[in-house]
N, C-alpha and C positions, 0 to 999 in steps of 0.2 A: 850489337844493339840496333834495335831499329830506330826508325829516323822517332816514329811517335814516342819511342820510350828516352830518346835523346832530347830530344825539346823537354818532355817531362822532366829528363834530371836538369839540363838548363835552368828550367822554371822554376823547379825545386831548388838550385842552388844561387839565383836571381832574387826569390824570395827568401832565402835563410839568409843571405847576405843583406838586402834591405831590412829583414830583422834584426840584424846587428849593430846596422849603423843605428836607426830608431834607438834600439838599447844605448850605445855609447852616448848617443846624444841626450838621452833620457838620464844616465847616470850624470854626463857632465853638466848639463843643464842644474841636477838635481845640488851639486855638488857647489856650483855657483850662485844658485839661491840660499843653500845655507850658509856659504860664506857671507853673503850680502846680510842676510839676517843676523848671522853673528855682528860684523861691521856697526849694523844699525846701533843692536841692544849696546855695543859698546856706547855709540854717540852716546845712546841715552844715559848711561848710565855716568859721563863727561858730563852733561847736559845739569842733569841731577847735583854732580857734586861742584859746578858754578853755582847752581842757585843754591847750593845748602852751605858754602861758603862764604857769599854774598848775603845771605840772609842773617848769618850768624858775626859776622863782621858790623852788618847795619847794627845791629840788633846792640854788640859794645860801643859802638863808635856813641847810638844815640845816650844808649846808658852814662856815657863818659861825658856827654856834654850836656846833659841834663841834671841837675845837684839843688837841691831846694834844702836850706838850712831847716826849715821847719819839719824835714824827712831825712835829713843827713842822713842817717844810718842804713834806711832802706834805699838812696839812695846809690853809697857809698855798697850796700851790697848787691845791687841790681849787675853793676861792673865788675864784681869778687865775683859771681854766678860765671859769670863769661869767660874768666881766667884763667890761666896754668900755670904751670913751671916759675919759673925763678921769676914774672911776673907775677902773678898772683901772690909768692910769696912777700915781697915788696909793697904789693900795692896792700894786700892784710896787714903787714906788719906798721905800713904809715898809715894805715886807717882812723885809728884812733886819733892822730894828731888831725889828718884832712878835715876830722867830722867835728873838731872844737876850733878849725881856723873859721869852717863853715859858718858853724852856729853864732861865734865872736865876732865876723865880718857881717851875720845876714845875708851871706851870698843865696843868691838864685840867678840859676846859670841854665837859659833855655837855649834849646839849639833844635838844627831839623838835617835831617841828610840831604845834601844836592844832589847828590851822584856819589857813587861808587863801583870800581872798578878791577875785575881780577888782574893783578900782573905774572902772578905761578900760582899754579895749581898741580899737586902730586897728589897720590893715594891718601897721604898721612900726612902733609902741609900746605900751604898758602901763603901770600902775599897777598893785598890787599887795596888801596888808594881809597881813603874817603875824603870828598869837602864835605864841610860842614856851613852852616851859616847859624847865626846868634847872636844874644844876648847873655850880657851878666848884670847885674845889681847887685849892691854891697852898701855897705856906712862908707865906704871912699869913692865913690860914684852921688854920695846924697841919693843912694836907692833909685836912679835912676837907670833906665838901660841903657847900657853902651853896646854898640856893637860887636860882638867878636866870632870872625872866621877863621874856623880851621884847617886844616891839611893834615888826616893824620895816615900812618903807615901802621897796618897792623899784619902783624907775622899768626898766623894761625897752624893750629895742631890739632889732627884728630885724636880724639880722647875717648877711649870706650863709645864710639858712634856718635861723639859731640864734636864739633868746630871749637876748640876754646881759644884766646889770645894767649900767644905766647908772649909775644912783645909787644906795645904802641908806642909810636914815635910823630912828633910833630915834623913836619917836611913843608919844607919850601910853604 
């Protein structure tokens, strides 16, 4: 080989080498932006199912402390809407009584969400933390408002793409 046709494979083989690393770095490069990308869409898609949990948690909690005798039923079913499982069927099955304690006592029962907070969050359930803050009026208050806060725990289940309550619980 002569010296110029040696340099030339050198160069040739300098530059197919600096092509390769380029590629591998191109490939790994490539490989860790999709990983990151995937990573992201997860967050989001975490992200998504706090707020559709949160959203759907407020959404009973307010129903449940919200009850005006003059709407008992709508609003006795505003809270059935939101329900499942062996709560829902509890909470239908005492409806009928709730909405003739309602209507007998005059109750109105406002309330507003303070805060609410995830404590678990899976694919297909939740936990939940709401305060509440409120008012009731009744014939045993003299129609006046008394204060009432609440604490409640609501256990959630996704349902055909809905949040519904599976449990609510008063807490602390």
């Amino acid at each position: 080989m002569t010296p110029s046709k040696l340099g030339l494979f050198h160069l040739n083989a300098a530059l197919y080498l600096l092509a390769m690393v380029v590629a591998c770095v191109c490939v790994v490069g490539g490989v860790m932006s999709w990983q990151r990308y995937q990573e992201r869409a997860d967050e989001r898609v975490e992200q998504e199912r706090y707020g559709d949990v949160l959203k759907a948690a407020r959404t009973e909690a307010e129903a449940f402390v919200n009850i005006d005798y003059r709407s008992a039923e709508e609003s006795i079913d505003r809270v059935a809407d939101g329900a499942t499982g062996d709560f829902a069927k509890q909470y239908r099955s005492e409806s009928t009584s709730v909405v003739e304690l309602v209507k007998e006592n005059e109750s109105v029962m406002t309330g507003e969400i303070l805060w609410a907070g995830v404590v678990d969050v899976d694919q297909d359930s939740a936990t939940v933390l709401v305060a509440t803050s409120g008012t009731v009026a009744n014939v045993q208050t003299d129609n006046r408002a008394t204060v009432r806060n609440f604490r409640l725990q609501l256990e959630l289940q996704r349902v055909k793409g809905r949040w519904l309550t599976s449990d609510l619980q008063f807490v602390g």
